[in-house]
C-alpha positions in Angstrom: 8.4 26.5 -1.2 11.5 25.5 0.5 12.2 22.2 1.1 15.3 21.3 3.1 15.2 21.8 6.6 17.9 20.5 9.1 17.8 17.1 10.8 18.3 18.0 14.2 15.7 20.3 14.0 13.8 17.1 12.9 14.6 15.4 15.7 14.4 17.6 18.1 10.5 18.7 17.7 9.5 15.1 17.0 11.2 13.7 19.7 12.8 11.0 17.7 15.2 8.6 19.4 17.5 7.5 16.3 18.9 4.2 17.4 21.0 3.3 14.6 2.1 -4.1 4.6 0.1 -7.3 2.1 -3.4 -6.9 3.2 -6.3 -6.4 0.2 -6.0 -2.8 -0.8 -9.5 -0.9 -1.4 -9.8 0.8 -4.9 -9.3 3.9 -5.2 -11.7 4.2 -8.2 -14.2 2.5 -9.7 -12.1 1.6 -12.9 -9.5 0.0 -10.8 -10.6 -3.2 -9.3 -8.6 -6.4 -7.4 -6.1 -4.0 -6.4 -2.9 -5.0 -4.9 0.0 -2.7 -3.8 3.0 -1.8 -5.5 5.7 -0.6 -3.0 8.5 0.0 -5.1 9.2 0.4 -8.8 10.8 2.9 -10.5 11.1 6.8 -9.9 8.3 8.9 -12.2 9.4 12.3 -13.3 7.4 14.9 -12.9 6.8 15.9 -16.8 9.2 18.5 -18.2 11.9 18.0 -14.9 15.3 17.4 -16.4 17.5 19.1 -13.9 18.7 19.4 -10.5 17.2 18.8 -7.6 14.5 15.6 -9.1 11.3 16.1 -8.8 9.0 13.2 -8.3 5.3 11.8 -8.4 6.3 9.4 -6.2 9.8 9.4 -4.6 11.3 11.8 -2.4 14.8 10.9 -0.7 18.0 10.8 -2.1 20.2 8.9 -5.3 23.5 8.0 -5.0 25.5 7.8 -8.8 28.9 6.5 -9.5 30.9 5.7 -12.6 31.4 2.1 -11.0 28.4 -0.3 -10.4 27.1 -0.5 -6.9 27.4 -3.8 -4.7 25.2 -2.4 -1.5 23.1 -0.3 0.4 21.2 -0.4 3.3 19.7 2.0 5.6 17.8 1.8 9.3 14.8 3.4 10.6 12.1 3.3 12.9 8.5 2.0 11.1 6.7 5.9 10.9 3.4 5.3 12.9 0.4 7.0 10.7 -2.6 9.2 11.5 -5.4 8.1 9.5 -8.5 10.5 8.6 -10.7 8.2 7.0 -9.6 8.4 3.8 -9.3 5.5 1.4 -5.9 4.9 -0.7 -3.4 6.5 1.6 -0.5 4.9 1.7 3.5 5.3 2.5 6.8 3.3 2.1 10.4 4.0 3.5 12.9 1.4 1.3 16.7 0.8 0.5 17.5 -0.3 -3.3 19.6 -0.3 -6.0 18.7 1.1 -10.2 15.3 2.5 -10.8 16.2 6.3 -10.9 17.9 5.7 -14.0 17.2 2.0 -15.3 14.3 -0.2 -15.7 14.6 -2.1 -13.1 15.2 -1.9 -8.9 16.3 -4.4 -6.4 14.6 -3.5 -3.5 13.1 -3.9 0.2 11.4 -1.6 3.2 8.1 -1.4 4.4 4.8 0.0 3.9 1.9 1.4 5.6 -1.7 2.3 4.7 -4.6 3.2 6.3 -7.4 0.4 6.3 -10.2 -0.9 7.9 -13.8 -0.7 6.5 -13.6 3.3 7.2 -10.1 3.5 6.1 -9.0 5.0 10.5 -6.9 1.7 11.0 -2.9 1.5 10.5 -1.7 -1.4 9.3 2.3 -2.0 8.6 4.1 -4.7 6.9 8.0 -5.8 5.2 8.2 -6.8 1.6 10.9 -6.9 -1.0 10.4 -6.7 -4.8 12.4 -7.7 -7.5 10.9 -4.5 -10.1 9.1 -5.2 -12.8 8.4 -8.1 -10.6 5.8 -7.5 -8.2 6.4 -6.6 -4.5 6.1 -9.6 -1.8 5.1 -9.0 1.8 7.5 -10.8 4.1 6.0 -10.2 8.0 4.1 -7.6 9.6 5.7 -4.7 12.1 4.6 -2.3 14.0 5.1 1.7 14.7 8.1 2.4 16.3 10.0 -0.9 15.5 14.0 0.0 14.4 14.1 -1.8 10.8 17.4 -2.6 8.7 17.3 -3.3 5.2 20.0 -4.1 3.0 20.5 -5.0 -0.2 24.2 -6.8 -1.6 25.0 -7.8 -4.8 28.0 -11.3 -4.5 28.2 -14.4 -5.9 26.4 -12.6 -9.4 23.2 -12.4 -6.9 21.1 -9.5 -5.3 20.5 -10.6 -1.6 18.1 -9.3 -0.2 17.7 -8.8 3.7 15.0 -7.1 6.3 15.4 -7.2 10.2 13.0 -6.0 12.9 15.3 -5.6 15.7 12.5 -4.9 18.0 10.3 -8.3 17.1 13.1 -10.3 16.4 11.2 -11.2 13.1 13.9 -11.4 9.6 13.7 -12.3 5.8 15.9 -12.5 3.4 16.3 -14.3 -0.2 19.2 -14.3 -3.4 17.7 -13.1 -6.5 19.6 -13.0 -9.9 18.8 -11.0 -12.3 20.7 -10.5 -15.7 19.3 -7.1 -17.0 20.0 -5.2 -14.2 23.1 -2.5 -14.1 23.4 -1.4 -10.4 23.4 2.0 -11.6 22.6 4.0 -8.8 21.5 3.4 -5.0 18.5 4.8 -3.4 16.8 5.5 0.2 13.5 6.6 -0.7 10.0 7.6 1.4 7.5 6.7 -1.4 3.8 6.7 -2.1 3.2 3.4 -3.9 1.1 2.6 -6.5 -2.0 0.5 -7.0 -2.8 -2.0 -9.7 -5.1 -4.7 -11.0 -3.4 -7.7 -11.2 -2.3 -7.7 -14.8 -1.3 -4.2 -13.9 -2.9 -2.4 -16.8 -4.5 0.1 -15.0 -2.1 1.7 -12.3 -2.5 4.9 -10.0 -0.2 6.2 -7.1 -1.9 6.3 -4.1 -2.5 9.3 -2.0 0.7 9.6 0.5 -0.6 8.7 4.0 0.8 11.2 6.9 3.6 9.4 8.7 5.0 12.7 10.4 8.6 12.4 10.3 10.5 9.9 9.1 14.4 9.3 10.0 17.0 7.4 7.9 19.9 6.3 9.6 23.2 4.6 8.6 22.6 5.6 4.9 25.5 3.8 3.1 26.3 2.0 -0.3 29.3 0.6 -1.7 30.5 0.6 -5.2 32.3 -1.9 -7.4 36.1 -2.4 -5.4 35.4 0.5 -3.0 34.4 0.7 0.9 30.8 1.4 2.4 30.6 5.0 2.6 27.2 6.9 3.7 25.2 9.1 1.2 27.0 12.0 1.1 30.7 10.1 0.1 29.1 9.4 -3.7 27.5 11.8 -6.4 24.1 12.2 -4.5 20.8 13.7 -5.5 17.5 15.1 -3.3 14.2 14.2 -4.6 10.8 15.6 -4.1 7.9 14.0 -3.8 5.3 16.2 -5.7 1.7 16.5 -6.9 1.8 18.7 -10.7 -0.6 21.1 -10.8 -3.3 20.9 -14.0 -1.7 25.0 -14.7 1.5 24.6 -14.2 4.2 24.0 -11.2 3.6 21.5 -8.6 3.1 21.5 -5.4 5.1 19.7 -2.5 3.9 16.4 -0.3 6.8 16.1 2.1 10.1 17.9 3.0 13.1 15.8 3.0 16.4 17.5 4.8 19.9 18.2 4.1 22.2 15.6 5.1 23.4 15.1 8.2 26.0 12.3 7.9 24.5 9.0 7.1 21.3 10.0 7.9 18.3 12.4 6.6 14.8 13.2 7.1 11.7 13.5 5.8 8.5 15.4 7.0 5.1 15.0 5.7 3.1 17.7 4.7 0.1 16.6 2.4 -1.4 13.7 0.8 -1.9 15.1 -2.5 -4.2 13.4 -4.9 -4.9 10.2 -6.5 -2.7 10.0 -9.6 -3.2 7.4 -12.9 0.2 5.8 -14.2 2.4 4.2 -16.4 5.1 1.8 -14.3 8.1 2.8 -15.6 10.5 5.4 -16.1 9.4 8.5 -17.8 10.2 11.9 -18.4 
């Protein structure tokens, strides 16, 4: 199945105008119980993917690498509004962070959206950051539509950690230090987060709510004694969000597009299923 389509095709049947969630979770299973979200986290290989593009159960996007450690990123976009069938445990996330593709650890923000509600038809949208394998912490609600920028600089041997809703007005941010993590790599990923009871020993990635399109803009990092430069000015890698199928292959939730300067797409296309996990790296 082919996976890259063009941005301004994007924008132009969406009608996108690019201008630059934690509420009690319902289980998704009977063996999974006082839920709570885990935006965020670390990429999970599909089994057996070692090459080129990454394939993912629950990141689709892009990675930026670079011999030097990074000291930013940051990305805007406008909060994808969802359609909701009715369905229980469907969820998305658009976020900007640094490690997690190749370390055990990511310094991260965005926001999320799921559908809830007693029959599972209502939106609701919120900002959080996370600190991975720290849990993730919702900051403020949004709304559909609002233009977001998140950032995330490492100075002063801190992460800080910033969200804006240019629309509301509303803003967090907080310093973290952390002394295990590399700033290895730079991410702006659409993900389908996970689920887990609070002493997260049982875990499963939620199915990945349908958000339409998703845009993000002014896609840029910065490395160690260099300038911030979009996506496409470091070693950068496509991921695809996938569900593996029980005989082999996978199958595709969401198309993300080729770069178009500091900006990409996304485009959902399925919600896949329900998947048991391990947080953490694997592959």
């Amino acid at each position: 199945m082919k996976r890259f389509f063009t941005l301004a095709t994007v924008v132009a049947t969406s009608g996108l105008l690019f201008a630059g969630a934690l509420a009690g979770a319902a289980s998704a299973s009977a063996s999974v119980a006082a839920s709570r979200p885990q935006p965020g986290g670390t990429i999970i290989r599909t089994p057996g993917n070692s090459g080129l593009p990454t394939i993912s159960e629950n990141w689709s996007g892009y990675a930026a690498t670079s011999p030097k450690k990074f000291n930013s990123v940051q990305a805007q976009f406008a909060q994808p509004k969802l359609s909701c069938p009715g369905k229980a445990n469907q969820w998305t996330s658009n976020w900007v962070g640094l490690d997690g593709f190749t370390t055990d650890t990511v310094e991260q923000t965005g926001t999320f959206a799921f559908c809830g509600g007693k029959a599972h038809t209502t939106p609701q949208y919120e900002a959080w950051y996370e600190m991975f394998p720290a849990g993730s912490i919702g900051v403020f609600s949004v709304k559909p539509g609002d233009v977001i920028d998140t950032a995330v600089h490492y100075t002063g041997g801190k992460f800080h950690i910033s969200i804006a809703d240019v629309n509301s007005g509303k803003h967090f941010s907080i310093a973290k230090s952390c002394a295990t993590c590399q700033r290895a790599s730079a991410e702006w990923i659409i993900e389908r987060p996970a689920l887990c009871n609070n002493t997260e020993t049982k875990c499963f990635l939620t199915a990945l709510a349908d958000f339409h399109t998703t845009v993000m803009g002014q896609a840029k990092a910065s490395v160690s004694g260099g300038k911030v430069k979009g996506i496409g000015g470091f070693n950068n890698v496509p991921i695809f969000m996938v569900d593996p199928l029980k005989t082999g292959g996978f199958i595709s939730l969401d198309q993300v597009s080729a770069l178009s300067g500091p900006a990409f797409a996304a485009q959902w296309i399925r919600s896949g299923t329900i998947t048991p996990i391990t947080l953490g790296p694997r592959g």
